[in-house]
C-alpha positions as CSV (number, residue, x, y, z in Angstrom):
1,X,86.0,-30.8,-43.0
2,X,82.5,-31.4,-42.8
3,X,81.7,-27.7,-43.7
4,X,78.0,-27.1,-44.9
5,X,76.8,-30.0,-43.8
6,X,77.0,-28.7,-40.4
7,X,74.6,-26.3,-40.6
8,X,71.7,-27.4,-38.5
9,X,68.0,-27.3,-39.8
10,X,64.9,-27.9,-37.3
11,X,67.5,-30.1,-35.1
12,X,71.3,-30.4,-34.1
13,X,73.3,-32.4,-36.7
14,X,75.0,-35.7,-35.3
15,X,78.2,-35.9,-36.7
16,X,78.7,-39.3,-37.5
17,X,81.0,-41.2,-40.2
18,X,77.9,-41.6,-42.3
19,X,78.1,-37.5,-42.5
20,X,78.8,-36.6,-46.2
21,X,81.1,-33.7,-46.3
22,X,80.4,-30.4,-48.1
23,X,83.8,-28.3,-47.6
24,X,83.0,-24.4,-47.6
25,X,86.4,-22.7,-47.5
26,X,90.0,-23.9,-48.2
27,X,90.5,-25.4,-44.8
28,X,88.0,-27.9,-44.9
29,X,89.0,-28.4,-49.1
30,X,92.8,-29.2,-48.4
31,X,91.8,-31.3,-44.9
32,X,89.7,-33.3,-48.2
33,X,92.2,-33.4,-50.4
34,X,94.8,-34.8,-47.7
35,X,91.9,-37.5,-47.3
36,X,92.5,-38.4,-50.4
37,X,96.0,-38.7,-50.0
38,X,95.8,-41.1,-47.2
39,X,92.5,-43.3,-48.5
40,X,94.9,-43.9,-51.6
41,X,97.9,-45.9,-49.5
42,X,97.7,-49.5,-48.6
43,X,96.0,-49.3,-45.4
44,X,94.1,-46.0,-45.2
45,X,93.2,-44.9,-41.9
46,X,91.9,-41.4,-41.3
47,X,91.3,-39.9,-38.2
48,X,88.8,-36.8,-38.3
49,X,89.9,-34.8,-34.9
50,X,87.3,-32.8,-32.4
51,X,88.9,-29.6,-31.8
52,X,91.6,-29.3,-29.4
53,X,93.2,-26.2,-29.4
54,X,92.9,-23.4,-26.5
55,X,90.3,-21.3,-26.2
56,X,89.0,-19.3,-22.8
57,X,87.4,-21.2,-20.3
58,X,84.1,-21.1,-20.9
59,X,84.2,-21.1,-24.2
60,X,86.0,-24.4,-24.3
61,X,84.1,-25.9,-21.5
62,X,80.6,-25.6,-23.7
63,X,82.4,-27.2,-26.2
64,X,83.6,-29.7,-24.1
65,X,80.2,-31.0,-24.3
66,X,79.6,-31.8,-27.6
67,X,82.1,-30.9,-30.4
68,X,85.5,-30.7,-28.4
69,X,88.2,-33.5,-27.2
70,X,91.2,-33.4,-24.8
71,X,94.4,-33.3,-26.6
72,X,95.2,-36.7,-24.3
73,X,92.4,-38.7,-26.1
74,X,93.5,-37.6,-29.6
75,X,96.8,-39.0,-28.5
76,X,95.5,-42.7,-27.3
77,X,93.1,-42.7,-30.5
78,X,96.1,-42.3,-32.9
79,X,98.2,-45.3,-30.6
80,X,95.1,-47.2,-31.3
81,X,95.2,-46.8,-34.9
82,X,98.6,-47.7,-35.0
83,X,98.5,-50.5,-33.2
84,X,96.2,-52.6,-35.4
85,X,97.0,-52.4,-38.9
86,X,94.2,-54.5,-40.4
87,X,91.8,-51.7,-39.0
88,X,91.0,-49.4,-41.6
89,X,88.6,-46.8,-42.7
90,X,87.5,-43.0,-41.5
91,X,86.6,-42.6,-37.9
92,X,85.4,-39.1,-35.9
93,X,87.8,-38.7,-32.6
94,X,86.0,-36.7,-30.0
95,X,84.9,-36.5,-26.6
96,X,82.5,-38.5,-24.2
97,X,79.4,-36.6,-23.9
98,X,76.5,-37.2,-22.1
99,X,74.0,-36.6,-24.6
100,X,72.1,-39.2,-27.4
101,X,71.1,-39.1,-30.6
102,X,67.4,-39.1,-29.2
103,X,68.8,-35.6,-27.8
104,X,69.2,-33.8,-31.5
105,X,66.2,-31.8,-31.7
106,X,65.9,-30.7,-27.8
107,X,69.9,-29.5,-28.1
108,X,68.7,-27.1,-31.0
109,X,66.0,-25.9,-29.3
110,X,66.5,-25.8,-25.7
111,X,70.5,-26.9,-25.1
112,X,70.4,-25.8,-21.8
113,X,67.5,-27.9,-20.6
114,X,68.9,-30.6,-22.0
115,X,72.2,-30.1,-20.1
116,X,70.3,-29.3,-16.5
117,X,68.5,-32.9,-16.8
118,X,71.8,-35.6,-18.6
119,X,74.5,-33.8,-17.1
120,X,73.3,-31.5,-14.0
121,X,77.2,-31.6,-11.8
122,X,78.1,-29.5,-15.5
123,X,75.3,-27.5,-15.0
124,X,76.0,-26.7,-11.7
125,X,79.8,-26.0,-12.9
126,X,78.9,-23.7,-15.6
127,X,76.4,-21.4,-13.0
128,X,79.1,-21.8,-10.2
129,X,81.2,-20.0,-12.4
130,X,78.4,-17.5,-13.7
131,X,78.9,-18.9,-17.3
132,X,76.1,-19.1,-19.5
133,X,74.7,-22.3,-20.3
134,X,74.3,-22.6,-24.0
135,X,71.0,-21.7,-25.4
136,X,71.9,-23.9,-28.7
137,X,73.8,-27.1,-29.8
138,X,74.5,-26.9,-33.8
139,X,76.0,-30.3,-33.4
140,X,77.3,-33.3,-31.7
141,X,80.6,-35.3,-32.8
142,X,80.0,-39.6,-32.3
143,X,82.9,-41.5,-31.7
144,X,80.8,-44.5,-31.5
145,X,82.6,-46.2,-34.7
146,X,86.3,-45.3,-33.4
147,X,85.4,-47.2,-29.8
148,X,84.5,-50.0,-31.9
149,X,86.9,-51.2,-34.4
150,X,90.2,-49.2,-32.2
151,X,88.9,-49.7,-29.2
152,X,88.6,-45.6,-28.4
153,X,87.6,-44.8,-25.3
154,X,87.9,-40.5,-24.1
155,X,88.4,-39.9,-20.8
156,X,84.8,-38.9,-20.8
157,X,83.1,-35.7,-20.8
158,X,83.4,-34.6,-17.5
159,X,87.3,-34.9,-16.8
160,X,88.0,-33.7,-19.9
161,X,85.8,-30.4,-18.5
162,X,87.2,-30.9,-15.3
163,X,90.9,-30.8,-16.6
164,X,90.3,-27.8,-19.1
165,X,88.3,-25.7,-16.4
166,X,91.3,-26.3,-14.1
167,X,93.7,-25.5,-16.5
168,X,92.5,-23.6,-18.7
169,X,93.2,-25.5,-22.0
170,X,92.1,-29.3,-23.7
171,X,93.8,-31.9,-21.8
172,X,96.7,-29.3,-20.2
């Protein structure tokens, strides 16, 4: 959805509503155009997912850590939105991760400091396993607007890990 905008310069890109999406390809211009679709009913709501589809191990479990949700939280955000009608408006549904916005230009640089010193027991996870830290972070999905107006709240980074490590998938 968000496309070009994602493309990092000098630091990672926090991908917040306030993130103007540039589609690049058909997928992001039809995920637009359903937008559109939806922001013209009577009580828009859009909900722009994290991904949460399978991928191995530890590939999912460095995305778990910044632009990657269990397919459990995507469920409770979308009970959320339908349980309050008067709430309305575009809101990013990811994960819980243990990095800031003060984080954005260390992540681009030098992810895997950055990982060692907020979340070390991941670390420790990821060299356990002899999986790379990664070197990079292009971006970081904030959920911050969905956990306040529907009350969204992951299961946090580390269970989500915890579950796909253990079983191989998002939220499985």
């Amino acid at each position: 959805m968000y496309g070009h905008a994602l493309v990092p310069t000098d630091r990672a890109v926090w991908v917040d509503e306030s993130v103007r999406p540039r589609p690049r390809d058909i997928y992001d211009e039809t995920k637009a155009a359903a937008e559109r679709l939806v922001g013209a009913g009577p009580a828009p709501i859009v909900l722009r997912i994290a991904r949460c589809f399978p991928e191995p191990p530890p590939v999912l479990a460095s995305r778990l850590l910044h632009r990657a949700v269990a397919l459990s939280d995507v469920a409770a955000a979308v009970v959320s939105a339908c349980a309050d009608s008067s709430v309305t408006g575009t809101y990013n549904i990811a994960g819980d991760y243990p990095f800031t916005r003060a984080d954005w230009v260390a992540l681009h640089h030098d992810a895997a400091a950055v990982i060692e010193s907020r979340a070390p027991s991941i670390a420790a996870v990821f060299r356990d396993r002899g999986w790379p830290l990664p070197r990079t972070i292009d971006r970081v999905y904030d959920s911050s607007a969905a956990a306040h107006a529907l009350g969204y709240r992951p299961l946090g980074w580390h269970a989500s890990l915890s579950s796909a490590i253990a079983a191989g998938g998002p939220g499985a």
